[in-house]
VEXVO-56553 format. One line per field, with one value per residue (C-alpha): residue number from 1; residue in three letters; chain; x, y, z. Coordinates in pm, whole numbers, plus 50000, padded with zeros to 5 digits. Each point is the difference from the previous one (the first is absolute). Layout:
<pts>
num (NUM, ...)
residuo (ala, ...)
cadena (A, ...)
east (X, ...)
north (Y, ...)
up (Z, ...)
</pts>
This chain:
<pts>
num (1, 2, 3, 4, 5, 6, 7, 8, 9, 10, 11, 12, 13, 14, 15, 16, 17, 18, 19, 20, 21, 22, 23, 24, 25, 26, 27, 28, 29, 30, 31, 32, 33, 34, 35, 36, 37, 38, 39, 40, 41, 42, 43, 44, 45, 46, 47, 48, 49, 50, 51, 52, 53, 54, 55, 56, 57, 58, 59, 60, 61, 62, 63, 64, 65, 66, 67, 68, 69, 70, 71, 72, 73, 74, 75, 76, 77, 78, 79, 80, 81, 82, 83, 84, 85, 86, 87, 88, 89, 90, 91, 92, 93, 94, 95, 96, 97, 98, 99, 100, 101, 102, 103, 104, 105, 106, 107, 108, 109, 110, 111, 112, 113, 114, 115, 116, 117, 118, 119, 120, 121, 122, 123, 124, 125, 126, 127, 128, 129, 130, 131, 132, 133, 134, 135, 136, 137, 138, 139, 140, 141, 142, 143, 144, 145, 146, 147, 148, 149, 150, 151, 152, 153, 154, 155, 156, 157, 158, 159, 160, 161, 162, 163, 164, 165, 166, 167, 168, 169, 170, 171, 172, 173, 174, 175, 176, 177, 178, 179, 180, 181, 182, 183, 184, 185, 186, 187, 188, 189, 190, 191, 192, 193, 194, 195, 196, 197, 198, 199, 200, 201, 202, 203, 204, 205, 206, 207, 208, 209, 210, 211, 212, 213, 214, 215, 216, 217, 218, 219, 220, 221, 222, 223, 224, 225, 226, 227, 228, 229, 230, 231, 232, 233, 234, 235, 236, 237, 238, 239, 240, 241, 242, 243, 244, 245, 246, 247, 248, 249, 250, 251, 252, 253, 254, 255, 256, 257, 258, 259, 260, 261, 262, 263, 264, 265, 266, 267, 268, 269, 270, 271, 272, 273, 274, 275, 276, 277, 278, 279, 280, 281, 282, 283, 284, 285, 286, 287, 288, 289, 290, 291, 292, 293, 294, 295, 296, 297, 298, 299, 300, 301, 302, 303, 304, 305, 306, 307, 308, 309, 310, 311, 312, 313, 314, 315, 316, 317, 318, 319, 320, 321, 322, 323, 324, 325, 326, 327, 328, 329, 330, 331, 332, 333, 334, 335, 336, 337, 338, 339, 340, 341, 342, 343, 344, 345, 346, 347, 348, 349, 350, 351, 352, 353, 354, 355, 356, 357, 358, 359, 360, 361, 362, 363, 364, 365, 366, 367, 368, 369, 370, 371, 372, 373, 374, 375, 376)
residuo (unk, unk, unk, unk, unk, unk, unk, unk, unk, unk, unk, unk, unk, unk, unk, unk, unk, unk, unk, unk, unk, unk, unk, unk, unk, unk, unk, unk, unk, unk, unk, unk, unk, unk, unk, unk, unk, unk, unk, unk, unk, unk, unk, unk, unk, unk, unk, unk, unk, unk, unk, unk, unk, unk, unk, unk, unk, unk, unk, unk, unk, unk, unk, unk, unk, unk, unk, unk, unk, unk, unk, unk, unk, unk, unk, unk, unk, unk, unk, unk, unk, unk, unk, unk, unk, unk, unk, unk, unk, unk, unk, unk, unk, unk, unk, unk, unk, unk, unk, unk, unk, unk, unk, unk, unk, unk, unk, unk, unk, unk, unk, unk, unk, unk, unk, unk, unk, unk, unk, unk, unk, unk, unk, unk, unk, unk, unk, unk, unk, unk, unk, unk, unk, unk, unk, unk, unk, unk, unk, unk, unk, unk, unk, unk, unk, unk, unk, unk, unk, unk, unk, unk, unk, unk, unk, unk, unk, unk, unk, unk, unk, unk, unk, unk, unk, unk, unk, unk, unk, unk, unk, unk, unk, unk, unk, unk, unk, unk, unk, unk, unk, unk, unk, unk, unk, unk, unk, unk, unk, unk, unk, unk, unk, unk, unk, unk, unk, unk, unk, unk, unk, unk, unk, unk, unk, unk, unk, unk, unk, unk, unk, unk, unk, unk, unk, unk, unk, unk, unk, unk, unk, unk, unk, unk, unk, unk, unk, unk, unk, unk, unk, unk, unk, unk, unk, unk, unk, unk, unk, unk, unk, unk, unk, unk, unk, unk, unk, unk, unk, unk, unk, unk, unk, unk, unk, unk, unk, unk, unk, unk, unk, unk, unk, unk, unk, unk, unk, unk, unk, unk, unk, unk, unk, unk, unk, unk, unk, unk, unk, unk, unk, unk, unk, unk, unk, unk, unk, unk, unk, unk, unk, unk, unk, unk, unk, unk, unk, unk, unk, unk, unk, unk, unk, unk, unk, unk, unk, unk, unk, unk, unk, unk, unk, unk, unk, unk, unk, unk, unk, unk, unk, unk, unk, unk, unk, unk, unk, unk, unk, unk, unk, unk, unk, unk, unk, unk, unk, unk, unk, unk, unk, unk, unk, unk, unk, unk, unk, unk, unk, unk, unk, unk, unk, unk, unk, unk, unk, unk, unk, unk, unk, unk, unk, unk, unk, unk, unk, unk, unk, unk, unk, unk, unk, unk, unk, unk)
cadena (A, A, A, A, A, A, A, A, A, A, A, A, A, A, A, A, A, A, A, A, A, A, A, A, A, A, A, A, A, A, A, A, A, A, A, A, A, A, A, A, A, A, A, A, A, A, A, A, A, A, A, A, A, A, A, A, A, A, A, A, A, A, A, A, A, A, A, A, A, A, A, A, A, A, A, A, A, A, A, A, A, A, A, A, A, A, A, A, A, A, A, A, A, A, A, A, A, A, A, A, A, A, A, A, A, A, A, A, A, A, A, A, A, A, A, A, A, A, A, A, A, A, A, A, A, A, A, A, A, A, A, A, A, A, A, A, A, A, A, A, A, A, A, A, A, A, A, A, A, A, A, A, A, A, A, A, A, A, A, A, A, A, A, A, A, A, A, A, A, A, A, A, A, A, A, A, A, A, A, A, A, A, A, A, A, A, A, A, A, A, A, A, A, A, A, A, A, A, A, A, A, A, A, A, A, A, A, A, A, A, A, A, A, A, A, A, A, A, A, A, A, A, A, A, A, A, A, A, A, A, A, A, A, A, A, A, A, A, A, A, A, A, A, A, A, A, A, A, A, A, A, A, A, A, A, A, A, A, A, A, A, A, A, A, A, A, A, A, A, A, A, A, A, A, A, A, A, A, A, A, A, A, A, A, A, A, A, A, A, A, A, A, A, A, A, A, A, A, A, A, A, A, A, A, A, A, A, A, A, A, A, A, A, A, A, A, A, A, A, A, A, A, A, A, A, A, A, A, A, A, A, A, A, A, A, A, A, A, A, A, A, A, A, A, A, A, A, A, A, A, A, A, A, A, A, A, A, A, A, A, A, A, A, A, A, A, A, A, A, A, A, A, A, A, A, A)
east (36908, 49886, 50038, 50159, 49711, 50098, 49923, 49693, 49888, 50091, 49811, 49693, 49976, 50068, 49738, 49720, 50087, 49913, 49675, 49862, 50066, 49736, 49632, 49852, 49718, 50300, 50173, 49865, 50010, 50362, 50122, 49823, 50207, 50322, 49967, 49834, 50319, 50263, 49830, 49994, 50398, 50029, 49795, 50217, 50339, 49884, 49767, 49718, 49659, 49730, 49719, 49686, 49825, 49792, 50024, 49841, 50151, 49865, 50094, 49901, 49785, 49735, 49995, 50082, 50045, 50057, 50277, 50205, 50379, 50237, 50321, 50240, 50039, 50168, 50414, 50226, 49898, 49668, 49650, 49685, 49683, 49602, 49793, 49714, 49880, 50180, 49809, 49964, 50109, 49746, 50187, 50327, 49859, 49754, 50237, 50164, 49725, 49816, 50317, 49989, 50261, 50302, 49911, 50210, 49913, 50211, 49767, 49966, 50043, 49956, 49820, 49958, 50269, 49761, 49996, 49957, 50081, 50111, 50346, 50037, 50390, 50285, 50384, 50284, 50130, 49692, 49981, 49745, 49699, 49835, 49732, 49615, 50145, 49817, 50117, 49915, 50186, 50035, 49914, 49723, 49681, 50095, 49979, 50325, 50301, 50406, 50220, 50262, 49838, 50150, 49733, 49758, 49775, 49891, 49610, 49922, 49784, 49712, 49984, 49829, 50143, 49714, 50111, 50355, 50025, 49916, 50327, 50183, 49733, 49996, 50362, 49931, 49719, 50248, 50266, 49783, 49848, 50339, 50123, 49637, 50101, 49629, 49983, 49719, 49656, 50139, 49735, 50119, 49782, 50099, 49935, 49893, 49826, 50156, 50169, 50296, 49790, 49784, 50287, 50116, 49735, 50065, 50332, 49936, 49772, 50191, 50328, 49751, 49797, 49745, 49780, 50011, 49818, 49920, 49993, 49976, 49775, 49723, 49788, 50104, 50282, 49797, 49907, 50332, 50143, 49807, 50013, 50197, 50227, 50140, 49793, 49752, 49857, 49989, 49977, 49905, 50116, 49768, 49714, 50220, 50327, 50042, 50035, 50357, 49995, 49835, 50195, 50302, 50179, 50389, 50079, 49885, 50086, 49929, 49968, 49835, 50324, 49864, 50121, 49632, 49982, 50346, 49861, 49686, 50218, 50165, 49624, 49903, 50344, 49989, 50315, 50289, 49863, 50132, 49903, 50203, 49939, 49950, 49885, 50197, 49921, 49913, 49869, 50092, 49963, 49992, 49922, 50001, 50079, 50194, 50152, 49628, 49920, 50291, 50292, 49798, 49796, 50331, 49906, 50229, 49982, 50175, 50044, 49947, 50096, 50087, 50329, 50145, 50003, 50382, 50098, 50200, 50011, 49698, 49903, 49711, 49829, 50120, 49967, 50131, 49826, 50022, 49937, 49687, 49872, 50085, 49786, 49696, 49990, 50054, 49700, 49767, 50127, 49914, 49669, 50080, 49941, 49752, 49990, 49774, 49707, 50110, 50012, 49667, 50108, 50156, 50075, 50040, 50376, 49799, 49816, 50268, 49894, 49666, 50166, 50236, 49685, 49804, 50353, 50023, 49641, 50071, 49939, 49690, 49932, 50328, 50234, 50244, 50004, 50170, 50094, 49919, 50276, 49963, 49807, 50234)
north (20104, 49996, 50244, 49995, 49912, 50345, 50192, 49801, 50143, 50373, 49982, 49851, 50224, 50288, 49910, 49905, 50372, 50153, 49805, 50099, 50350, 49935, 50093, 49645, 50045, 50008, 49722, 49655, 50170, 50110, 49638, 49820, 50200, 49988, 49642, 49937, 50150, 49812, 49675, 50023, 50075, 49700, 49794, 50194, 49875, 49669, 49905, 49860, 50109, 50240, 49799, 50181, 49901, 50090, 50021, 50050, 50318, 50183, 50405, 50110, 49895, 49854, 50033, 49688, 49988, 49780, 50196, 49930, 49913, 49894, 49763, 49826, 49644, 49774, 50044, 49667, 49895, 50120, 49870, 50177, 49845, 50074, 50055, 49760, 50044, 50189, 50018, 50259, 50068, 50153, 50088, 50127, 50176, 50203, 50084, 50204, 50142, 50111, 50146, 49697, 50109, 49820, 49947, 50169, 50331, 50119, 49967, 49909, 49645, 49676, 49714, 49681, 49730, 49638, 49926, 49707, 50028, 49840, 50036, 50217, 50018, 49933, 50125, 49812, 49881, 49891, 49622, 49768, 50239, 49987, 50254, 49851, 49910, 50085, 50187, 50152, 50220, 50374, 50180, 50342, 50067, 50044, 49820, 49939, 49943, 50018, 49811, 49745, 49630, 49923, 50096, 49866, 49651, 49747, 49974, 49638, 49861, 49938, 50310, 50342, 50337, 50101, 49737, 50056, 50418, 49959, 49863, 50255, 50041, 49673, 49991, 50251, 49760, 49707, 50171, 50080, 49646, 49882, 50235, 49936, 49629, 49879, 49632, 49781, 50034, 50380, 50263, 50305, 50364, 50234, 50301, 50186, 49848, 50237, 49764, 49939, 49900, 49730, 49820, 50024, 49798, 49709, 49975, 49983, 49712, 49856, 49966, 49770, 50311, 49805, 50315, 50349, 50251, 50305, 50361, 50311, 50328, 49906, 49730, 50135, 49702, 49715, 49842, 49938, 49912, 49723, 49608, 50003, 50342, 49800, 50120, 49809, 50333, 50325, 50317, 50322, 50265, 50237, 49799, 49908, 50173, 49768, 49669, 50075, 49870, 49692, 49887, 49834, 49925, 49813, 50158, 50373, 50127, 50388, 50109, 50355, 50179, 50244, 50038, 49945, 49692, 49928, 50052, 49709, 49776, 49998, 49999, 49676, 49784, 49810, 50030, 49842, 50058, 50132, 50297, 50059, 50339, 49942, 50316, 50305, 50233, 50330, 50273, 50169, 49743, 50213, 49877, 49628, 49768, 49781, 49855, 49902, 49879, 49799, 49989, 49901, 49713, 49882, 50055, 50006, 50251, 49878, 50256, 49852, 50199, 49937, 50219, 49758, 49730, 49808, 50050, 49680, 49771, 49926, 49811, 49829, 50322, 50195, 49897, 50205, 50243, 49712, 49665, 50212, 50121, 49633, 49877, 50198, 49890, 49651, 50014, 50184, 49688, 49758, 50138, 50029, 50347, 50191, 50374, 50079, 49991, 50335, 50217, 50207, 50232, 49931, 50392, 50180, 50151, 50313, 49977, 50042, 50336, 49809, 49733, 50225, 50241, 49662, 49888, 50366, 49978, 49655, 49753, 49955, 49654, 49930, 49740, 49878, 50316, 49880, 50241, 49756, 50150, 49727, 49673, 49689)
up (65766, 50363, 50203, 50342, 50275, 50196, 49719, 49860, 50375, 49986, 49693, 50110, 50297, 49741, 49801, 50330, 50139, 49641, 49997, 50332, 49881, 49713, 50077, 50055, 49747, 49762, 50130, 49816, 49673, 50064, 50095, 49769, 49753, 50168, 50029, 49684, 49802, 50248, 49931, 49598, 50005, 50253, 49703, 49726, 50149, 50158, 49673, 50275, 49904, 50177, 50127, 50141, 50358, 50268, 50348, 50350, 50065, 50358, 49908, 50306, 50354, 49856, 49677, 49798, 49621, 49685, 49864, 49647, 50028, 49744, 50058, 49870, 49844, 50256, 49973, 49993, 50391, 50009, 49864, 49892, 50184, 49924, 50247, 50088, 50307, 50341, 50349, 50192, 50356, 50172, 50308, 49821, 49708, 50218, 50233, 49764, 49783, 50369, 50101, 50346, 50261, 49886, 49625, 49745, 49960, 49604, 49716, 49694, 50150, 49798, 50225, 49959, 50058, 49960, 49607, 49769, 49601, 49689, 49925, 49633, 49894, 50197, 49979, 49802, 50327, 50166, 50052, 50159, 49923, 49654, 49850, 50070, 50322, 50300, 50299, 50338, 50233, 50133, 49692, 50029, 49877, 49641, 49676, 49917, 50206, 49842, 50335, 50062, 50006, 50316, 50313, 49798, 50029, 49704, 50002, 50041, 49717, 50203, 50218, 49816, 49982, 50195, 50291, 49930, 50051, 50383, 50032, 50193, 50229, 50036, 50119, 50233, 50175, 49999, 50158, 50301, 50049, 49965, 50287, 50215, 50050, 49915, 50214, 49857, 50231, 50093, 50031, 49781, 49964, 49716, 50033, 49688, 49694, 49709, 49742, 50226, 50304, 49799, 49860, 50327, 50044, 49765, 50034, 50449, 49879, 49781, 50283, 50230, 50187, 50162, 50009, 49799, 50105, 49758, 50209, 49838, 50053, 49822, 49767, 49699, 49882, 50220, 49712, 49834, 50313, 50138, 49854, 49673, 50177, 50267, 50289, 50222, 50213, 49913, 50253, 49923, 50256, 49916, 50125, 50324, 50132, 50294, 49748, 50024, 50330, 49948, 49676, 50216, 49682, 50026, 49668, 49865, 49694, 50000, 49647, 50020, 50020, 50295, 50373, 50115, 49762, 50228, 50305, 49909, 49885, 50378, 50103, 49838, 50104, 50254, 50260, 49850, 49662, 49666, 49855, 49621, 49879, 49641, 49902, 49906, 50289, 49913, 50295, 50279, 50316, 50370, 50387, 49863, 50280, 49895, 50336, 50109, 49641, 49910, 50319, 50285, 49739, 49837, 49652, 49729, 49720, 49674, 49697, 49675, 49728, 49628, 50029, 50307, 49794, 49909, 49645, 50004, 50308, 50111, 50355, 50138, 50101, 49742, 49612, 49690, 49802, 49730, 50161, 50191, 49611, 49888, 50307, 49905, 49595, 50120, 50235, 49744, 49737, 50248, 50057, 50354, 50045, 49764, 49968, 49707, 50232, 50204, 49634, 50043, 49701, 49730, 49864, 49671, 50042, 49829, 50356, 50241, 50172, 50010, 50214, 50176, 50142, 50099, 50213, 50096, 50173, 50189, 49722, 50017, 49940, 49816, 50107, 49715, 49660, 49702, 49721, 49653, 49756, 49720, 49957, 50104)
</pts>
C-alpha cells in the first residue's frame, strides 16, 4: 500500500527536521541505520535482494569519499548496471565541492552523471536490453546503478567504455556547435581548454572550421590540444593579455564558465561575430561593458546549455537529447572523432579525494579523469 503523495511529504519533512536536530558527528551512523532497516523490509516484502556498492559521495566542501551503499535489485521496469568506467566533469563537479558561486551548496551530494557499464539483471518487463549488454548514459560515480532503461544509449561494438562514458559531455559540445553555425573555412577561438573546451575543439574542426585556435591562461593543456585535439594555434594569456585583440575569430566558443572568460570571448570576435557561451557561468560579473563589447560591434551571444535542449522535436539548430547522444557514439564508431587521447588519468575510485583536491587546485595538468570501476 502506497501512501498518498501529501503525506509521503509531511513525513519526509518530519523526518529532515528531526535529523538536523541530531549533532552531525552522529548523523551518518544514524541514517545508515534508519535506512539500512527500511531497505531490508522493502527486500522482505518485495523478495529483491541487497546488493552492496560504492560511490563518489562529496560529504562536505571539499572533502570527497568512497563511501559503502546498499540497494536494491532492479524492480519490474528497472535494470541493475556495473560500472565500468564514468568521466568526470571538471567544471561541474568542482563547482560544487569548492562551494563556486552558483554551484549547489546541500551536501552529502552524489556527482557524476557520464557512465558506461555492463548491464547485470533486468526486470520481468524490461524488453530490448539483455544482461552483458553494454550501456552509457547519466548514471554517478558509483559501481552499480538500479534505473529505468529508457535515457540510456547501447554501446556500439566497436567503441570502449572508456570512449563511450564522455558521452554526455559530449552532447553538451554538440549542442553548442550546432547552435554556433560553424561555416567551412570559418575562423573559431575557444576559450578554455578544460575537457569541455578541447572537444570543443574537435568537434569546431570537425563542422569545416578552417582554423581553431586553442586560448586558455596558460601552457598547461597545449599539448593535448594541438594536432590530433583539433587545434592549429594555441595562445596562452598569461604570456600575452592583449592576444585577445588580435585573435579576430568569426566563431568563439567560451568554455571557462567565468564573466572575465565572457568578457575575452567578446575580445577575440570580430564585429558581427558569434560568441556561444558554452560554459556554465559561475561568478559575480560588475562594470562589464557590454554595449562597447558586444552592441556597438554587432555580436551575437548564443547560450548553449544542456537543459535548453527539445525533449522531442528537434530543428536544425536544435537536436534532442537523444539524436545529439546518438550523434556522438556514431562519430566515435566511425572513428571520426576520437576522445581517448584527452584521458590523462585513469583513477582508482578508492582515489577520488585524490582527484577531487588536484581539480580543487586548478587541475594541474589534467584534462579528461576517468574513474576505472571494473575491467571491460
Amino acid at each position: 500500500m502506497r501512501l498518498p503523495r501529501p503525506v509521503q511529504d509531511k513525513f519526509i519533512s518530519l523526518l529532515g527536521a528531526i535529523y538536523t536536530r541530531i549533532p552531525r558527528q552522529y548523523r551518518p551512523a544514524i541514517k545508515w541505520a534508519v535506512f539500512g532497516t527500511l531497505l531490508r523490509l522493502q527486500s522482505l516484502v518485495t523478495l529483491r535482494r541487497i546488493r552492496k556498492g560504492r560511490r563518489v559521495e562529496f560529504l562536505d566542501f571539499e572533502i570527497a569519499n568512497l563511501e559503502p551503499f546498499e540497494t536494491l535489485d532492479p524492480a519490474s521496469n528497472q535494470i541493475l548496471v556495473e560500472s565500468i568506467c564514468s568521466t568526470v566533469s571538471p567544471g561541474t563537479e568542482r563547482a560544487v565541492l569548492s562551494g563556486l558561486p552558483g554551484a549547489r551548496r546541500s551536501f552529502p551530494y552524489q556527482p557524476g552523471y557520464s557512465c558506461a557499464g555492463r548491464v547485470r539483471k533486468i526486470g520481468k518487463k524490461v524488453s530490448g536490453v539483455s544482461p552483458g549488454d553494454r550501456l552509457v548514459g547519466r548514471m554517478k560515480h558509483t559501481s552499480l546503478s538500479v534505473l529505468p532503461p529508457g535515457g540510456l544509449f547501447r554501446v556500439p561494438e566497436a567503441v570502449s567504455c572508456e570512449e563511450a562514458s564522455f558521452m554526455e559531455l559530449g552532447i553538451i559540445v554538440l549542442q553548442g556547435i550546432r547552435k554556433a553555425g560553424i561555416r567551412p573555412g570559418d575562423r573559431v577561438a575557444v576559450l578554455g581548454q578544460g575537457l569541455i573546451g578541447q572537444l570543443s575543439n574537435k568537434f569546431a574542426k570537425l563542422a569545416g572550421a578552417g582554423r581553431v585556435i586553442a586560448v586558455a591562461q596558460s601552457r598547461r593543456r597545449e599539448a593535448t590540444a594541438i594536432g590530433r585535439g583539433g587545434a592549429d594555434e594555441y595562445v596562452a594569456l598569461a604570456e600575452d593579455p592583449t592576444a585577445v585583440d588580435r585573435i579576430r575569430a568569426d566563431v568563439v566558443i567560451e568554455a571557462v564558465g567565468t564573466p572575465q572568460a565572457v568578457v575575452q570571448s567578446l575580445q577575440c570576435a570580430i564585429p558581427g561575430g558569434k560568441v556561444i557561451l558554452l560554459g556554465s557561468s559561475r561568478g559575480i560579473g560588475r562594470g562589464v561593458d557590454f554595449k562597447g563589447l558586444a552592441q556597438d560591434r554587432g555580436i551575437d551571444i548564443i547560450g548553449a546549455h544542456i537543459s535548453a535542449m527539445p525533449d522531442r522535436e528537434s530543428s536544425p539548430g536544435r537536436w534532442t537529447y537523444r539524436e545529439e547522444g546518438e550523434l556522438f557514439l556514431r562519430l566515435l564508431e566511425e572513428k571520426r572523432i576520437t576522445v581517448s587521447d584527452l584521458v590523462t588519468w585513469h583513477a582508482d575510485p578508492s582515489k577520488c579525494n585524490q582527484v577531487f583536491e588536484v581539480l580543487a587546485a586548478g587541475g594541474a595538468n589534467h584534462v579528461g579523469i576517468v574513474f576505472q570501476w571494473s575491467p571491460e
